[in-house]
Backbone as a chain_set.jsonl record, in Angstrom:
{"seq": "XXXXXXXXXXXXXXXXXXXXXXXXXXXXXXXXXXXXXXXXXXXXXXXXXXXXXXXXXXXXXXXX", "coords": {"N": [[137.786, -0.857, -18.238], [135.807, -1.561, -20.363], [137.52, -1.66, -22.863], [139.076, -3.914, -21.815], [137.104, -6.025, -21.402], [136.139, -5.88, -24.66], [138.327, -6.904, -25.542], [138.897, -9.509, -24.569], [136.576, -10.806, -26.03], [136.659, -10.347, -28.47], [139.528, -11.88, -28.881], [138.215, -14.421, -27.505], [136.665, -14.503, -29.744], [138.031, -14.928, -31.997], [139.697, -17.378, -31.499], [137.981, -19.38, -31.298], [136.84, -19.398, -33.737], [139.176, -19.751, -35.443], [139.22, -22.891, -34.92], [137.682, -23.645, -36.015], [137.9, -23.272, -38.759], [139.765, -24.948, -38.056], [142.222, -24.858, -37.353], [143.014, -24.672, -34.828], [144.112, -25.289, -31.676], [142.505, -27.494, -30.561], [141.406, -28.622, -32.358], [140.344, -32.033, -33.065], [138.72, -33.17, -35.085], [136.796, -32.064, -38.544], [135.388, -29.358, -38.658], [132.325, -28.467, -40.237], [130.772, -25.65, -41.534], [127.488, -24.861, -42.451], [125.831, -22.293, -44.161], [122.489, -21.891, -44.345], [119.4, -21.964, -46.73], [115.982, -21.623, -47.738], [116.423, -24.951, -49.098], [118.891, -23.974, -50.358], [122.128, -24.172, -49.877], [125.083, -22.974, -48.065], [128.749, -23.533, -47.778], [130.531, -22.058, -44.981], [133.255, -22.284, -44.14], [134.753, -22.826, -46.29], [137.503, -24.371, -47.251], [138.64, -24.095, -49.7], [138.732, -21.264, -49.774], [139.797, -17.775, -47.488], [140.371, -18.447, -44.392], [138.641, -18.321, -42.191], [138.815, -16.918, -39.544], [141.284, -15.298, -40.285], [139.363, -13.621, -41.767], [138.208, -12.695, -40.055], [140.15, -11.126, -38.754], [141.094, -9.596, -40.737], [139.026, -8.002, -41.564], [138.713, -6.531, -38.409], [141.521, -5.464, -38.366], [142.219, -6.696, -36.109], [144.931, -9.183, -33.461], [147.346, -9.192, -35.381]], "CA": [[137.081, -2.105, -18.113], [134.911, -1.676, -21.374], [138.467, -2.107, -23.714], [139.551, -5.421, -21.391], [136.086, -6.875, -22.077], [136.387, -6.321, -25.681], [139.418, -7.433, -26.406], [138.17, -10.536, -24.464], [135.243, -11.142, -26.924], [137.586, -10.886, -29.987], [140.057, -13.019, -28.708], [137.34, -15.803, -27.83], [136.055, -15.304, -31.244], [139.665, -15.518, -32.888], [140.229, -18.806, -31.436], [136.703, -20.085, -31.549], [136.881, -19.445, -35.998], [140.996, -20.744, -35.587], [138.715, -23.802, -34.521], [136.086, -23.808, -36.633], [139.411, -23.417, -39.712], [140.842, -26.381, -38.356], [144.122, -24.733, -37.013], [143.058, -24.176, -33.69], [145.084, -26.026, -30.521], [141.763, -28.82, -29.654], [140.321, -29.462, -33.02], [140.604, -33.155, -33.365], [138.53, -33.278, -36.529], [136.514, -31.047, -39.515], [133.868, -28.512, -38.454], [131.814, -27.69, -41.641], [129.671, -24.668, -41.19], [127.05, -23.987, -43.561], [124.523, -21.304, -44.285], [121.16, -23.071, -45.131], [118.551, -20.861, -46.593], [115.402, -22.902, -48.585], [116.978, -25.85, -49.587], [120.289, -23.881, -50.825], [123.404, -24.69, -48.662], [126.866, -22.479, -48.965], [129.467, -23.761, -47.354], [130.636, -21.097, -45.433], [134.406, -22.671, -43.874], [135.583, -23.479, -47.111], [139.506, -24.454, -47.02], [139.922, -23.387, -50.997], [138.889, -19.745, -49.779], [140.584, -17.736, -46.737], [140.302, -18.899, -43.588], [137.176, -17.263, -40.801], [139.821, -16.147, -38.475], [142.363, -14.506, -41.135], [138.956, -12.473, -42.538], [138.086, -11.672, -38.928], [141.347, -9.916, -38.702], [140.903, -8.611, -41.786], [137.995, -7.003, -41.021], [138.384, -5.605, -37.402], [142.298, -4.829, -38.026], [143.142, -7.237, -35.144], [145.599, -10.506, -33.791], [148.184, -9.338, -36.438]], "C": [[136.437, -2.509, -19.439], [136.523, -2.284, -22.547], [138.692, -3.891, -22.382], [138.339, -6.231, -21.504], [136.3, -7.054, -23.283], [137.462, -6.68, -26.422], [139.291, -9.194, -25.952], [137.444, -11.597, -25.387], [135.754, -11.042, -27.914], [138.742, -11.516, -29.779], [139.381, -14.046, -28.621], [137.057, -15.723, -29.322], [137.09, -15.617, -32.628], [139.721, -16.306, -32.9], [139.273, -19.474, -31.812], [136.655, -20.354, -33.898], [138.127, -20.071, -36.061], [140.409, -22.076, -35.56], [137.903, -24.488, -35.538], [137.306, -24.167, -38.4], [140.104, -24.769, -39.438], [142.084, -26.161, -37.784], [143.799, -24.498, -35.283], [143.866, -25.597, -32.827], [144.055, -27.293, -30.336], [141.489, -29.512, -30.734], [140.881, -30.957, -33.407], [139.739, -33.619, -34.862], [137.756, -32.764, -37.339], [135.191, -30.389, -38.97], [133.58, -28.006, -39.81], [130.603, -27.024, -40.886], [129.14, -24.268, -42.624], [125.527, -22.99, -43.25], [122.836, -21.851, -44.878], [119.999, -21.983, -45.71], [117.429, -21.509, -47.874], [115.834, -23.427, -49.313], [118.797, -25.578, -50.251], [120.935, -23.637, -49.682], [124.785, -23.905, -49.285], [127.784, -22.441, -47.338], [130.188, -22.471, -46.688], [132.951, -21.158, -44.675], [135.452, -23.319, -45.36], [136.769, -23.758, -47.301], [139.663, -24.047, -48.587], [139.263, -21.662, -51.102], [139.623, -19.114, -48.166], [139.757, -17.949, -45.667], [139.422, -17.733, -43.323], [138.492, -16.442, -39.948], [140.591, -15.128, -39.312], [141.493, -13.391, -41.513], [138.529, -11.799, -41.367], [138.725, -10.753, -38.485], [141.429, -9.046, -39.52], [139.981, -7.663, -41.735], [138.252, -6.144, -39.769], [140.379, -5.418, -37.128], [143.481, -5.551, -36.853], [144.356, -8.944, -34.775], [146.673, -10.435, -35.117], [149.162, -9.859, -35.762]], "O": [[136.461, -3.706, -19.725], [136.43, -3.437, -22.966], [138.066, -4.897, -22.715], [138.629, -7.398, -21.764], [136.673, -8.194, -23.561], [137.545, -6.759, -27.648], [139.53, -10.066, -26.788], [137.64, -12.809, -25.473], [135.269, -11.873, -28.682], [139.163, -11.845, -30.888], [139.622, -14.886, -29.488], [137.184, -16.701, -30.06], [136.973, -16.213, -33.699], [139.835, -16.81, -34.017], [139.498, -20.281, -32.714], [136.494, -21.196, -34.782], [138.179, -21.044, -36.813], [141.093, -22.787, -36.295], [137.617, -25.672, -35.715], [137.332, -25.269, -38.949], [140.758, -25.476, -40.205], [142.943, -27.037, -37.685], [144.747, -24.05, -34.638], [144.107, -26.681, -33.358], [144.649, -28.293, -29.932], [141.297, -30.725, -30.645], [141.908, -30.993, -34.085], [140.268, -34.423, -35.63], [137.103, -32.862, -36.3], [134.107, -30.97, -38.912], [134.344, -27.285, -40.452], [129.808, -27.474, -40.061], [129.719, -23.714, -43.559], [124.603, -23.043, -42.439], [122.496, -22.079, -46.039], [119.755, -21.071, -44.92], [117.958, -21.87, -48.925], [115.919, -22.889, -50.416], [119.641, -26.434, -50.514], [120.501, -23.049, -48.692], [125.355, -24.045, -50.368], [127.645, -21.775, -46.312], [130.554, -21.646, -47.525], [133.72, -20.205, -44.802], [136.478, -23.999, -45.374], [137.194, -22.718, -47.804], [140.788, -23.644, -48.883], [139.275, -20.973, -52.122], [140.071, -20.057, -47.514], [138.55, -17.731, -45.773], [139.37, -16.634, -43.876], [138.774, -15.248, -40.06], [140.47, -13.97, -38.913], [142.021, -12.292, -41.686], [138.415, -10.573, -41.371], [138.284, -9.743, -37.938], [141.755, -7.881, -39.292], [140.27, -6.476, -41.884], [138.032, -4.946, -39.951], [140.759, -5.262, -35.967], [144.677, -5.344, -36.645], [144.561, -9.726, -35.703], [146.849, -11.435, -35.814], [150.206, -10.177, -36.331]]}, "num_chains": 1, "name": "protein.A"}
């Protein structure tokens, strides 16, 4: 039960960042996510670095 939950919870958050990237199946148009921290702002979806989803895989190994 504990593995079919978490594979759950990193699939939602695969698609949810595929989304947030722009490639996902609904997005109709640009989610910018940034980090705000006094007055400095860093972009953190940038399209000229790699995609949220691609480093989420990269990181936990999975969705290859």
């Amino acid at each position: 039960m504990k593995e079919a939950i978490t594979e759950a919870v990193d699939t939602a958050l695969f698609h949810f960042l595929a989304e947030i990237d722009g490639v996902g199946s609904m997005t109709l148009g640009d989610f910018v996510l940034f980090h705000v921290e006094e007055g400095n702002q860093v972009l953190l979806n940038d399209p000229e670095e790699m995609d949220l989803h691609d480093l989420f895989n990269a990181l936990t190994k999975k969705h290859n």
